[in-house]
Structures are given as C-alpha cells and as structure tokens.
N, C-alpha and C positions, 0 to 999 in steps of 0.2 A: 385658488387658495394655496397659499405656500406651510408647509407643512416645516415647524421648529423643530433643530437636531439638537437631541440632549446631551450634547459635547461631555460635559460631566459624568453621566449617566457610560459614555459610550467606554471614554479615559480608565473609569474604577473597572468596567468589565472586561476591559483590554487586559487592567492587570494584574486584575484575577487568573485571567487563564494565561497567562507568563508564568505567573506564580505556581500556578499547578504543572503548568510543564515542566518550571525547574524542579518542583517535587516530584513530578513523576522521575526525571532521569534521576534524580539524590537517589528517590527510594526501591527502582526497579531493580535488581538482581543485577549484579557487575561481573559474576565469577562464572560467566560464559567458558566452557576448555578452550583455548586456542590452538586450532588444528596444528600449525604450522611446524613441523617438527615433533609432532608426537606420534609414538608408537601405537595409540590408538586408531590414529589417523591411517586413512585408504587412496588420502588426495595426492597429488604427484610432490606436494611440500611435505606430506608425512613422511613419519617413520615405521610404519606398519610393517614393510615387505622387509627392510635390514634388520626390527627384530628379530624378526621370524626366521631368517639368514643364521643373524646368531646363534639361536637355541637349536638348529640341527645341526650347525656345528662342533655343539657339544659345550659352548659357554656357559657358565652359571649364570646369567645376566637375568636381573628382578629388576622388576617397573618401582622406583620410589614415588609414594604418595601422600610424603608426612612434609613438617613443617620442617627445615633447614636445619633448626639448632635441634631437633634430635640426633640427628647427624655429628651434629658437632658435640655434642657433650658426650656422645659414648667413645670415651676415651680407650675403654678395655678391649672395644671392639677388633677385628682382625685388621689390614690394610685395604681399604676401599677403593676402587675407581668407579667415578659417576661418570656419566655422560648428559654434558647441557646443549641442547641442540635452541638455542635462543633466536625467539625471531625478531623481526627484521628491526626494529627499535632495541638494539643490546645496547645491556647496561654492563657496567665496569663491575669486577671482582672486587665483593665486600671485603670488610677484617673479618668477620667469623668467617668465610672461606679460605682466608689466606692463613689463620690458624692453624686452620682444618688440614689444609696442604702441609706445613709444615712438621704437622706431626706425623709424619709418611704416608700420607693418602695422595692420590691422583685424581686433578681434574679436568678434563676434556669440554674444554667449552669451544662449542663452535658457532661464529656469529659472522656479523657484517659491519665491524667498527672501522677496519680501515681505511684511508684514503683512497681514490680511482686513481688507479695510473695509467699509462698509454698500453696496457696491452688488450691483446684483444678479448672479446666479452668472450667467445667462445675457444677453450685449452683444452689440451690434453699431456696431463703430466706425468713424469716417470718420477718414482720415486726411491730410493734408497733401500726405502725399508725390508728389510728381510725378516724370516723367523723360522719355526724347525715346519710350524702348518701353511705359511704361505711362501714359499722360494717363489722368485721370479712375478710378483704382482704386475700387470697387466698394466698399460695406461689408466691415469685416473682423468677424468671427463669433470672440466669446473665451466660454470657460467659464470664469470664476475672479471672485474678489471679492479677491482682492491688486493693491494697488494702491503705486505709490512716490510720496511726498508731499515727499520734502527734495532735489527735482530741483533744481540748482543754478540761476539764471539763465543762463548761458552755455551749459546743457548745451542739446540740442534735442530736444523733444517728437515722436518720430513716431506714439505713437498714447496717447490718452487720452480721460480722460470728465471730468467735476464732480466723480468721486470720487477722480481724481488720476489718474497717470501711469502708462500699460502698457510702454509701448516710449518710448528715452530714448538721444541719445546722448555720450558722452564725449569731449572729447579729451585724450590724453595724451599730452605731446611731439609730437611728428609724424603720430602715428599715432589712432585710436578704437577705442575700446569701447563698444560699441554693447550695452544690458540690455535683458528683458520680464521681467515676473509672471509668464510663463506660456510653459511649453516646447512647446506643442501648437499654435501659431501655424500652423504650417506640417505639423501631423501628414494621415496617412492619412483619417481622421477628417469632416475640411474637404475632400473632393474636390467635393461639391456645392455649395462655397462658394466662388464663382475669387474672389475677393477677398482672401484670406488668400493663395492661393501666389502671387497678383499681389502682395500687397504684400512679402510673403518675398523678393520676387524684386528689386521695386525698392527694397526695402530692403538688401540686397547692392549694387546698382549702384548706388544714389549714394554710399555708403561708401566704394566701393572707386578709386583711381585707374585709370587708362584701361592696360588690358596687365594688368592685376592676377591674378595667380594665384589660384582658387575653392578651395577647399577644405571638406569637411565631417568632422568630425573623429571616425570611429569607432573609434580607439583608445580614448579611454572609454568605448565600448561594449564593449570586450573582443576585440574583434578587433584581428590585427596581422598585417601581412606580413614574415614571418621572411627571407624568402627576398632580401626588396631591402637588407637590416640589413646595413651592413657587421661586420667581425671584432671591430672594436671594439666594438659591440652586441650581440654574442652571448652569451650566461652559459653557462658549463659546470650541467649538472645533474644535479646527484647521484644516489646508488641512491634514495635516497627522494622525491623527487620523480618519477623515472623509474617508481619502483611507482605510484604516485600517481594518473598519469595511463593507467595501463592498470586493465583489472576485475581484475588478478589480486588488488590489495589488497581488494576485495568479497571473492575468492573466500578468504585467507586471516583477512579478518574473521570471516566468516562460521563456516568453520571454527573457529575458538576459541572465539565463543561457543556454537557445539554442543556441541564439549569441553566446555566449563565447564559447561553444563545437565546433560548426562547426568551429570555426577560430583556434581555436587548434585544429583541425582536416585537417585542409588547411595546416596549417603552419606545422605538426607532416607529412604530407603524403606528400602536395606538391599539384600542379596543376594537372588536371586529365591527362591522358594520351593515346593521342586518337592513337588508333590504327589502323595501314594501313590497307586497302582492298587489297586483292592479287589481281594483274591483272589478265585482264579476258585472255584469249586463243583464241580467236573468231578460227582457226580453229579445237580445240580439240570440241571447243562447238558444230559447224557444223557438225564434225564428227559424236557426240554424236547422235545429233537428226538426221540424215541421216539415221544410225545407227536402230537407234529406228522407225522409219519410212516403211523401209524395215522388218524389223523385225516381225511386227506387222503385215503387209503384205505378208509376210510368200516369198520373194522375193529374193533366195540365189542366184541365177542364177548371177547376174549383180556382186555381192560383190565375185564370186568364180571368175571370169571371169578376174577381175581388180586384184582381189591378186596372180593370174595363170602369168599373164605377167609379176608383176612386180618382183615376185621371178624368175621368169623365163631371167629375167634382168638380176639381182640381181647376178644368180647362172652364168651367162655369162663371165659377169664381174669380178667375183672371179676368175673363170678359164682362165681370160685372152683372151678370144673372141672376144672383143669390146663388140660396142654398135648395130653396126648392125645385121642383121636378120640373125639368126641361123638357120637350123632345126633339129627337138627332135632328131634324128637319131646322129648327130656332138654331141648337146650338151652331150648327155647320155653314148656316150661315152669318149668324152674327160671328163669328169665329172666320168665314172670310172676307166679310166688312171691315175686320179691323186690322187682319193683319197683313190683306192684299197679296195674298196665297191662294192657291186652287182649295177649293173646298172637298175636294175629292180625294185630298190628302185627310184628315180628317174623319171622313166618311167612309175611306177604308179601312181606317185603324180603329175604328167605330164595328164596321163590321164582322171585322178578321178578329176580334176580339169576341162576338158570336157564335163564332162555328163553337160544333156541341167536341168534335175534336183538333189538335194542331199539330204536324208532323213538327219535329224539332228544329228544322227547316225554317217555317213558316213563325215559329216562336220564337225564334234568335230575328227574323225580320221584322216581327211585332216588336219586338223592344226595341230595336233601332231606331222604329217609328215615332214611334212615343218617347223618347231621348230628342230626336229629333225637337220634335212638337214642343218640350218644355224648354228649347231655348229660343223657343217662338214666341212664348206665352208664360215667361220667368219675368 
C-alpha cells in the first residue's frame, strides 16, 4: 500500500519556516561589538595593548562611545583628534566628517581600501616622522601589499616604500585626515614590534595641535554609552525590537518550527497506529505453568501416566477399535497386523510408559517413541 504525499500540505510548511528564519535574522539583535580594531579587544586584530601604551605614556586618549553628529555639532569644543581603526569592509569619509575636519579637528582613519600591488605581503618600514617624545622611531612591521600611488604633492608621506604610499596625510580647511592601507598598524599583533605603537603614537602627536582632545572611536565597533546620551538621543523601542534583544524570541522561534514539524510529520505519516495484542490462550497458558510446576518438582510420574492413556487412545482409534477399553495384548497386536512393524515397538512404549519412575534419559526416549509411532498411525 503506497502511502500519498500531501505536496500542498509539505510546500505551505516549507514556507513557513523560510519565513520564520527570515524573521528570525530581521528581528535577532545586529549590534554584536566588532572586535576588530577596538581597544576593548585582547585578540591579535585589537587595540587593547596600544591603548594601554598610550595612557602610560601620559596621552589624554578617551574611548568615544556616542553617535557621530555629537561630535560634530559641538562646534565650541577644543581641537579634537579621533582615531578610526575600521575593519576590513572600510567605508569612504562621509560629509559630516569632512566638515568636522575642516573645522580644525584631525582624523586618523586607518583601513584597507587600497589596491594590491607587487610588494611583498610582509615590510618593514622606516619612517620620517620625528617628535620631541619619540626621536629615532624603530622600523614599523606592515602585513599588506596595498599600497596608495595618486598621493597628491602637497599631501605628506608618513610611511612608504618603492611600491608606493602606506600612511599619508591630508589637509582639509583647518584641520587633517590622516589614511593607511592598513588598520593593524597599531593592532595587538605588533606588541613585540615597539616601532609600530611608537609610530601610532607620534603619529597622533604631530597631527594634533597642543591641548588637543585624543580620541578612539568605538562607536563603530558597536559599543555605545547610553547612559551619557542626552534625551534628544534617545529612541523609544518598540515591542519588537524590545523581543529582539531578549532570548525570549529564540524561545518563541523555536517553538513554531517544532509546531510546524510535528504537523508535517502527522500529515507526511498519518495518525499513529495502534497495534493489536494477540489473544491470550488461557489453556496453553495453564499448560505452560502446570508444566513448569511439575517440572521444578522433578514430578514425571502423573505427566507419563496421562500422555500413556491418551496415546494409547489415540493409537485405538487409528486402528479402528473404538473408544472402549482394550487390552496391550489386542491392541499390539492389531497395531502389528496393520502396520507390518515389530510389535515390540509398541509394547515397549506401552510399558516404559509404566514405570512408577523415569530418569530424564529414558523420558526424552519415550517421546521420541511416541513421535515416532504417530507417523505410523497419523
């Protein structure tokens, strides 16, 4: 029996749980931090250890944790240098940054927009830069083959090779924009390298005017401090966003797509299918434990006694005797009148049948007998 698939049935439940997965990813929580370049981070792409560099060195450098345009509208503020350590997906400087810049703030954004060129993936650069805290900076250690080649005349070179320009800087209006090929300058990575977070570092100070506020900006890394956000930064959040950010939406994910399997599992199989009990036997059952009873009692006598008469029936009856009382002497011999067998077969399973007892021996020979005899006399 071939069993019909509810194609229909299977199609709606398929797209149901499509449909819940794309809910699940819309509604699950997106603003994971991204390690990659932040100073929270301990991984060899953080910036953990070059903060920590900085602040015994004596820099005012503060972690920013707010949204962009507060930056940008505090016009009265002092001259700012940030630092964007963007990972590997960099995007291009908006207008409100290039505003920002212009009004004499400094921005250090270090990324990986440039083209590959032929140098080698592993460098070590020497760089120009001097200052009154670091004379004499050390080779700086780059992993990367991007390199920038349409550096203006005007712009200034702080770290480069033959294959063209790593670090490079800007001015726009009042302020710099300071680029590299490469956002690991200053990673976790290079601790055994002081030349990189030396030049990180006097790469900040000559940039920046004297009083200048430090900054690193891990707001695009996904952290933010809610708590300093004035009212006007605050967003109300919806119920759905509010589920969002707890497990309870896992827990009613999850939940639906169970539903939805077991019912394609109902509808694909069918209702369960209870299976009969075979009736009992009550007399084989009797039998059994009678059986076992005797057995265990070691008790052949009564069970040789009752199977003695009723073969002895049995074998009457075959030979056409009736039902009444024979004796061994009639039946043994009509019994080898007819079936042209010794009689003496017979006449011992007649008498071994007798004995008041039978080793187990002699009781596995008796039934053989009498198995025998009934395909004599069947």
């Amino acid at each position: 029996m071939t069993m019909k698939f509810p194609r229909r049935g299977l199609w709606i439940g398929l797209g149901l749980i499509g449909l819940l997965l794309v809910l699940a990813l819309t509604l699950l929580p997106t603003n994971r931090p991204i390690t990659q370049g932040s100073t929270f981070s301990r991984a060899p792409d953080g910036y953990g250890a070059w903060y920590a560099y900085m602040q015994d060195q004596g820099f005012p450098i503060e972690r920013w944790q707010r949204v962009p345009d507060v930056l940008w509208d505090s016009e009265d503020d002092p001259p700012t240098t940030i630092v964007q350590v963007f990972p590997s997906n960099a995007r291009t400087i908006g207008y409100g940054w290039n505003q920002w810049i212009e009004r004499g703030n400094t921005l250090i954004a270090l990324r990986s927009q440039q083209p590959v060129t032929r140098a080698p993936f592993s460098s070590q650069l020497t760089s120009p830069l001097t200052s009154e805290n670091f004379v004499g900076i050390g080779p700086v250690q780059i992993h990367t083959r991007r390199r920038q080649n349409n550096v203006l005349s005007q712009d200034t070179v702080w770290l480069g090779d033959d294959y063209g320009v790593v670090v490079w800087q800007q001015a726009r209006g009042d302020g710099f924009l300071v680029e590299a090929t490469t956002p690991n300058i200053g990673a976790n990575a290079y601790q055994d390298s002081p030349g990189n977070f030396a030049f990180l570092a006097a790469l900040v100070q000559e940039t920046s005017a004297p009083d200048t506020k430090i900054l690193v900006d891990e707001y695009l890394h996904g952290y933010e401090d809610i708590q300093e956000q004035g009212e006007e930064e605050e967003t109300q959040t919806s119920w759905v966003n509010y589920l969002a950010q707890t497990p309870l939406v896992l827990v009613i994910v999850q939940a639906i797509a169970l539903c939805l399997a077991l019912l394609w599992g109902y509808q694909r199989i069918g209702p369960p299918i209870v299976i009969p009990q075979p009736a009992q036997n009550n007399s084989e059952a009797y039998i059994s434990a009678l059986a076992g009873v005797l057995r265990e009692a070691k008790s052949t006598q009564f069970v040789v006694e009752m199977v003695t008469k009723a073969e002895q029936l049995r074998v009457q009856k075959a030979l056409g005797l009736g039902q009444g009382p024979v004796d061994d002497q009639t039946l043994v011999k009509t019994w080898a009148q007819q079936t042209k067998r010794s009689p003496t077969e017979l006449q011992s399973m007649l008498e071994l049948g007798k004995r008041n007892r039978l080793t187990e021996k002699d009781l596995v020979k008796w039934l053989q007998d009498i198995r025998a005899l009934h395909s004599e006399t069947h």
